[in-house]
N, C-alpha and C positions, 0 to 999 in steps of 0.2 A: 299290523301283524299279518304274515304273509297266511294264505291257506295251506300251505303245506305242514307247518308247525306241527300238526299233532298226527297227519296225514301219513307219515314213516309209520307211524307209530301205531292206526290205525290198521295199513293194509298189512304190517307185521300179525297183528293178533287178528286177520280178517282177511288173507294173502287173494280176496278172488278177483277175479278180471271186473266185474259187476261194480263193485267198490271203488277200484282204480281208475276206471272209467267217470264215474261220478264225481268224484275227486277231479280229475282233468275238468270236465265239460260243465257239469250242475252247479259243485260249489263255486258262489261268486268269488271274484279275486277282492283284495283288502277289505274283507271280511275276518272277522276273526271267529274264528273255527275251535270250542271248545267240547273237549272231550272229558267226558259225565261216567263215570263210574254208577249207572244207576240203583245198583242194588245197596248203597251204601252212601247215596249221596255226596258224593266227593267228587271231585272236578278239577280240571287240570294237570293231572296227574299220568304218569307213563302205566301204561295196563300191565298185569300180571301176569304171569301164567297158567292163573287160576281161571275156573269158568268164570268169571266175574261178569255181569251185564255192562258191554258196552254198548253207549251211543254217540254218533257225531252232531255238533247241532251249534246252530247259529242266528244272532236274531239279525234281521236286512233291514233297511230302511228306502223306500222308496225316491228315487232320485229326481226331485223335480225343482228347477232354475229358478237360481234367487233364493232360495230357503236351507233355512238352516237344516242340516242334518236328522236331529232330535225333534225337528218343530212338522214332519214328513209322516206319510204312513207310514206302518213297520209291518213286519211279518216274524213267526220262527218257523226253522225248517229242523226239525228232527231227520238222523240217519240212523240206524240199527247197526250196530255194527259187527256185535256178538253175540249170545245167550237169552236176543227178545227180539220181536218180532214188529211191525208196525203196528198192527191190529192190536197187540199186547198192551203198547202205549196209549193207543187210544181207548183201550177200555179202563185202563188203567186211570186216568184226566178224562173221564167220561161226565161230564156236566161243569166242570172246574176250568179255572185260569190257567194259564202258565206262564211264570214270570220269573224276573231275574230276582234271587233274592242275596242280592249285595248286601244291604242295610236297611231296617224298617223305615229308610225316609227317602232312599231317591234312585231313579236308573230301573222301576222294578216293569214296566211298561207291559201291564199284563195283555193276555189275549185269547181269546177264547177257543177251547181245544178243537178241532174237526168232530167230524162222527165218519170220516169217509180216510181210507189213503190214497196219496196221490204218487204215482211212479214210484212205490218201493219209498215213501216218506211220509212223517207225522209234516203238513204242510199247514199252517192257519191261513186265515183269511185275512187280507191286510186291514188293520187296526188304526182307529185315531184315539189318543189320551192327551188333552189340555192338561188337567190336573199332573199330566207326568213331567212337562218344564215348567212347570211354573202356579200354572195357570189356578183361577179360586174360581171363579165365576162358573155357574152349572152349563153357561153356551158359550162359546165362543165369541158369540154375535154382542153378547155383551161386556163384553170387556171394556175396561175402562183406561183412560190415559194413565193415572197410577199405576194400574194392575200392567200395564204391556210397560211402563218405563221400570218396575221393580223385577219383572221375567228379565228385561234387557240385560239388566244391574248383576242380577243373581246367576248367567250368563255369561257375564261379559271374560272372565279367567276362565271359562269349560277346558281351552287348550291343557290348562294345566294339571288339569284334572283328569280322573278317567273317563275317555270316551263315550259318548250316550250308547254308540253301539256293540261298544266290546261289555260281553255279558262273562259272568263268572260264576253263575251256580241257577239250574232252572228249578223251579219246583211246581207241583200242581197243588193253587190255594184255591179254597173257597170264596165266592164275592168277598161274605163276610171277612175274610181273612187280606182280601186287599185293599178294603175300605180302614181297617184297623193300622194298615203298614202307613196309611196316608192321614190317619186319624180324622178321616170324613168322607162322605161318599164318592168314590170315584165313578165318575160317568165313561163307559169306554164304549168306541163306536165301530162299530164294524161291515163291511162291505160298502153297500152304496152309500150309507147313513155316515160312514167314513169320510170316503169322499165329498161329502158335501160340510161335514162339520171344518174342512180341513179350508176349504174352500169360504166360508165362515169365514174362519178364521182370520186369511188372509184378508180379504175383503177389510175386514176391519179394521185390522193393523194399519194397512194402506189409508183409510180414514182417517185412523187419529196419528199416522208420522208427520200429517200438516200441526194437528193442535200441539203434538211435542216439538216442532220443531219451534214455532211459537214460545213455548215452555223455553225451552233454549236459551231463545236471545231473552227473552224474561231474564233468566236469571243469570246469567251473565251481566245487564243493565247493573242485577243488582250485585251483584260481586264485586264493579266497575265503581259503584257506588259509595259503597265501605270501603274499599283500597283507597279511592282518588279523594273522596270528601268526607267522612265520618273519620276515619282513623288519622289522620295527618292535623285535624282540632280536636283530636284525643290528649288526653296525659301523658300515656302508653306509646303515641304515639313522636309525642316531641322525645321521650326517654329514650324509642330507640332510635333516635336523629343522635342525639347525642350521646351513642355509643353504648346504652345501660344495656344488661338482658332483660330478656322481654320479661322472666319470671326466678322467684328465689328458688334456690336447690334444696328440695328436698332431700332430710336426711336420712339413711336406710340402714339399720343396723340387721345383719344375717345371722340370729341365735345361733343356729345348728353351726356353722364354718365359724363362728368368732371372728369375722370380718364386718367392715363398713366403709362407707366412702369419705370416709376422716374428712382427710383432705381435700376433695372436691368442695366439702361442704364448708370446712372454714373459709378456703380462698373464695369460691364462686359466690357467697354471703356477704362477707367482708365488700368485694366488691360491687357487690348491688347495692349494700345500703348505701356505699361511698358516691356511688354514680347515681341514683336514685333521689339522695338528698339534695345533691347539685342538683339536679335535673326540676326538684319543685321548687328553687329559689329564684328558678327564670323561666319556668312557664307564665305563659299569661293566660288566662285563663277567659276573659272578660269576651275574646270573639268567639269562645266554645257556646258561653250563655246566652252569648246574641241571637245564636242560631240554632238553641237548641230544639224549641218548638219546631221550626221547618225542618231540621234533620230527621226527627221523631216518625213525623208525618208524611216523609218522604219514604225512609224506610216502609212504613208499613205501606202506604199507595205500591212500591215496589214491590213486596212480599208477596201483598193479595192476588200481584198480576202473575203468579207462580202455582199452578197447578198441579196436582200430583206428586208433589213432593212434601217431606216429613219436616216441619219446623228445624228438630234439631240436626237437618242434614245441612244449611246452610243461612239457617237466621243470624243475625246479631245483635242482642240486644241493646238499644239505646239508653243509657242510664243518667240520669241526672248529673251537673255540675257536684251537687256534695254529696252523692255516691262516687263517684267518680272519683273524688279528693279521698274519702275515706277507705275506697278500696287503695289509695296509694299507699295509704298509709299503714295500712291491714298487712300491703306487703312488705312494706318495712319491718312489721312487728313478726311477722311469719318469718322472716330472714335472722330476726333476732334471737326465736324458740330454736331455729336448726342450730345457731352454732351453739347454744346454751346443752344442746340436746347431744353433740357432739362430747362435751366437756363433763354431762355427766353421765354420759356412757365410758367416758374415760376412768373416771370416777368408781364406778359400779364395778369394772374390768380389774382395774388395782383391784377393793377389797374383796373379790372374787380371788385372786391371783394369790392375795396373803393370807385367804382363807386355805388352797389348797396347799401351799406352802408349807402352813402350820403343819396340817395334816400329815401332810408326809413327812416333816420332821419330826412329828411325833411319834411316828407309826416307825421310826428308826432310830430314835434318840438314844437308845440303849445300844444301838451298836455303832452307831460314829459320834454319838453324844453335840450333836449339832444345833443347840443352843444359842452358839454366838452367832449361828449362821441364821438365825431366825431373828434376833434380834437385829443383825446387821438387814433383814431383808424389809424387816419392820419401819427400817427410820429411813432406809429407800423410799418405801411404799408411803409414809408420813411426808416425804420430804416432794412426791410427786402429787399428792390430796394438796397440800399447802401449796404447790407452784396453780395445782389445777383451779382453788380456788381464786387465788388472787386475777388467776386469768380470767376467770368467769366475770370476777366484779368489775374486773376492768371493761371488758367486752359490754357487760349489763348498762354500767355506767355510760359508756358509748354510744348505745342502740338507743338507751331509752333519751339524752338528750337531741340523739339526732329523729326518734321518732316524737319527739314533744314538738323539737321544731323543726318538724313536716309537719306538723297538724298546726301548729301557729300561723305556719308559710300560709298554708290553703286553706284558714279560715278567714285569712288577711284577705287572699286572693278571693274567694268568695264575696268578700265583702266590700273590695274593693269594686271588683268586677258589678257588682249590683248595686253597687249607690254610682258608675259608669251608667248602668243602664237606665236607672230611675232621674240622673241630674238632670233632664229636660222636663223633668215635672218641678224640678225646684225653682221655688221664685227665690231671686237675688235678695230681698227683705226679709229672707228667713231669722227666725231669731238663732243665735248658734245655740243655746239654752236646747231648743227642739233638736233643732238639727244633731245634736249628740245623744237625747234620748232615741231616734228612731232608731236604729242596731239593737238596742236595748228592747223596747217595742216587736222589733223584728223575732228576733231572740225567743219572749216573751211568746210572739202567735207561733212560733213554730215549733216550742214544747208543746203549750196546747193542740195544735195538730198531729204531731206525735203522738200524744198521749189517744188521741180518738181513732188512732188506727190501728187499725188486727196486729196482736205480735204474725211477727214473719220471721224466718232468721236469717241472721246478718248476710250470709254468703249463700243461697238456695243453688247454685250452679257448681258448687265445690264442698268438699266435706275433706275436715285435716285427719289425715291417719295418724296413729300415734299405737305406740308398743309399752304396756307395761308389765312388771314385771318384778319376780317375788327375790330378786338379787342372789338367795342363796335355796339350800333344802332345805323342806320343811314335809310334809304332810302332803299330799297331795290334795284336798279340800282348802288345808291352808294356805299351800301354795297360792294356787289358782285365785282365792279370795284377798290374798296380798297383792297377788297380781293385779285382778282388777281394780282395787283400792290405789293402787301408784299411778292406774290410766285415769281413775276417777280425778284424782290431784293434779295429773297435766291438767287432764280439759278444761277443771276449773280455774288453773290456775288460765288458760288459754280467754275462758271468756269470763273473767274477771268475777264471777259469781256462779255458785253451786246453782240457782236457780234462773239464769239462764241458759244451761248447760244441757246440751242432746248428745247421748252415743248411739252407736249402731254396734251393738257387739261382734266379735267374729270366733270362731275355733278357739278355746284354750290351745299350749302348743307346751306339753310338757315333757322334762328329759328325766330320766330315771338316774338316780346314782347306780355306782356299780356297786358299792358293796353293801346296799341296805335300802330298804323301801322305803326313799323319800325323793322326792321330787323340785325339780327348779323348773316354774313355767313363765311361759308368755302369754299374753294378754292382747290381741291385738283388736282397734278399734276406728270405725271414722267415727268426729267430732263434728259436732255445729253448734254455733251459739243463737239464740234468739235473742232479738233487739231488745225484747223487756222482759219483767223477772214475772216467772210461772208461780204459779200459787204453789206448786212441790219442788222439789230439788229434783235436779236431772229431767226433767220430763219431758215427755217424748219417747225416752232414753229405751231400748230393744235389743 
């Protein structure tokens, strides 16, 4: 923003030579030059006619190579422009901050007031603040590799954002009151003390841009890792070779607009399970197993060599050959709740539709006497429940023989896959007698190890949303408790038992009738199920 912007505007309510002068020579060029209405606090704004207090005022940032703008000392320069004096100001910010106050959380880079004026200006003394980009650590000197690679990160879009140095409203706060904008002490350093924090600073950076760069190829190695060798002897991975999507479509219905992604969700389901099921009848499974201890331990060798960084910004977790089967299968059955969920939203929408129907035939039936036209709307509505069903059971019948055999497929493949890797301990004299009890055997230790470990639940990296919902008006209490009763019935219909069964509740979401106080709401929830059944029903459940 150019300095002239407020600058007309200025020597208008302030016509002297002294001003215009200042304006030419003092104020720095692309700086941005905001004008303060100070008697009222208001800023940016074209002056009045009235005596109002104005002042001109801008905060600088010191210009030194190689360094970011914001990460530099700063300064503000106050100008008087009308109705108050310099000396005014500074009695006024006499022991106090002054800072930009945009928002209590960024840009506020306070500084501490003069006691002196300099050339006809409220001038501070140039300022260092770490805590103002970024920064946690009380010194500079200690900053650590995470702390300077999460400034970089938090950083990295400033362009798009507004400016460190374009300010938009000054105030004079108390320490206390700048410490509370940043919800912890802010350390700010001033004059020579500046200078050397600043200097800190840099020093440091330049030390650890060896150990991130380091950090770098780390994790890149491990990126390299996952793409070229863990996901290509995935499940997921041979799926999308052969064309499947990587994930089922969620389905979304929007109460308030009476819209949903219908069709998205029958087609893009339809075709996952279709490609999905091919896909586990010709996986093989048996070179995932071979290597799954070395992948495990690779991964994590790799991980560890990655510093400063948050687990869930780039880990991937290694899971088991029958996790791995099960999660295929999980999404099979997830693909088969959308389109079900699809067909009874269709469902719900009909006898909504011939409820209000009724309604307003009734509320006219003595002056167009429309009877047959309700019965005629009636055996529509019966004749669209009846198509809706039969398509469900068909659909139901579908999913559930193609997810029984995906679970056949990859427990065949498990099993095959593991009497592969065990045949070099079998002697050829084996009796077949045994050799057909081991699976059994197997079988056998691996309930029991199941049964000795912690419930967990089934999917800890995902939770299914789901909407329920009291179909029509009632009560508002009853609403709401119908509603959540229809979400309690997915879930458990979801994890096959009331007592394995976790919600997370969210907002009721109710619409009022118009012509009487009852309500139709929604219910909306994530779901998870736990591997084994809770001494209560629902539990967990919040």
């Amino acid at each position: 923003m150019s300095k002239y912007d407020y600058g007309v505007d200025a020597v208008r309510v302030n016509p002297s030579p002294e001003l215009a002068r200042w304006l030419d020579k003092s104020a720095p060029k692309a700086v941005r030059i905001i004008l303060i209405d100070y008697e009222d606090s208001k800023f940016d704004r074209r002056p009045s006619s009235s005596s109002d207090e104005i002042i001109l005022a801008y905060r600088e940032f010191k210009s030194i190579p190689n360094t970011r703008p914001f990460e530099q000392l700063y300064r503000y320069v106050l100008k008087p422009v009308r109705g108050i004096t310099a000396e005014q100001i500074i009695e006024e910010g006499k022991g106090k901050y002054i800072a930009d106050w945009r928002s209590a959380s960024e840009n506020q880079y306070p500084a501490h007031m003069p006691d002196k004026v300099t050339n006809g200006t409220v001038t501070t003394d140039w300022h260092f603040c770490f805590e103002c980009f970024g920064g946690r650590s009380k010194s500079p000197s200690h900053m650590s590799v995470g702390e300077l690679t999460r400034i970089n990160h938090e950083n990295r879009y400033r362009a798009s954002r507004p400016k460190r140095w374009q300010i938009t409203q000054l105030s004079f706060l108390g320490k206390e009151k700048v410490d509370e904008m940043k919800n912890e002490e802010v350390t700010i350093f001033s004059g020579k003390a500046a200078s050397e924090a600043l200097e800190s600073y840099q020093a440091q950076k330049v030390t650890l841009m060896a150990a991130m760069n380091d950090i770098k190829e780390n994790k890149k190695a491990y990126k390299d890792f996952i793409k070229n060798t863990y996901r290509p002897l995935t499940f997921k991975g041979w799926a999308k070779k052969q064309g499947c999507a990587a994930e089922p479509v969620a389905y979304r219905w929007y109460g308030d607009d009476r819209v949903g992604n219908d069709n998205e969700a029958l087609r893009g389901n339809r075709r996952f399970i279709s490609c999905t099921s091919k896909a586990l009848e010709t996986y093989d499974l048996a070179p995932y197993i071979n290597q799954y201890s070395h992948l495990k331990n690779k991964e994590k060798t790799l991980r560890d060599n990655i510093k400063g960084y948050k687990d869930s910004e780039y880990r991937v977790p290694i899971h088991s050959a029958e996790q791995m089967m099960d999660d295929a299968v999980a999404d099979l059955e997830y693909a088969s709740r959308q389109i079900e969920e699809v067909y009874e939203q269709r469902r719900d929408n009909a006898e909504m539709a011939q409820m209000q129907a009724q309604n307003a035939a009734y509320a006219d039936q003595e002056v167009n006497n429309s009877m047959n036209a309700i019965q005629k709307f009636n055996n529509q509505v019966d004749q669209v429940m009846e198509d809706n069903r039969r398509m469900i059971a068909q659909i139901n019948s579908q999913v559930r023989a193609n997810a029984n055999n995906a679970k056949l497929i990859s427990d065949q493949k498990l099993t095959s896959a593991s009497n592969q890797t065990n045949n070099t301990d079998t002697t050829a004299s084996a009796d077949s007698a045994s050799v057909k009890s081991e699976p059994a055997q197997q079988d056998a230790d691996s309930k029991d190890s199941k049964q000795k470990q912690a419930n967990r639940l089934v999917d800890s990296a995902r939770d299914y949303k789901m909407t329920g919902t009291s179909t029509t008006y009632y009560g508002q209490d009853t609403a709401i408790d119908l509603a959540q009763t229809n979400l309690r019935n997915q879930a458990a219909k979801l994890c096959g038992d009331t007592f394995k069964t976790q919600i997370t509740w969210s907002q009721s979401d109710c619409n009022k009738h118009e012509s009487d106080d009852t309500y139709m709401c929604l219910q909306n929830g994530l779901v998870n199920c736990w591997e084994q059944r809770c001494e209560t029903e629902y539990c967990g459940t919040q």
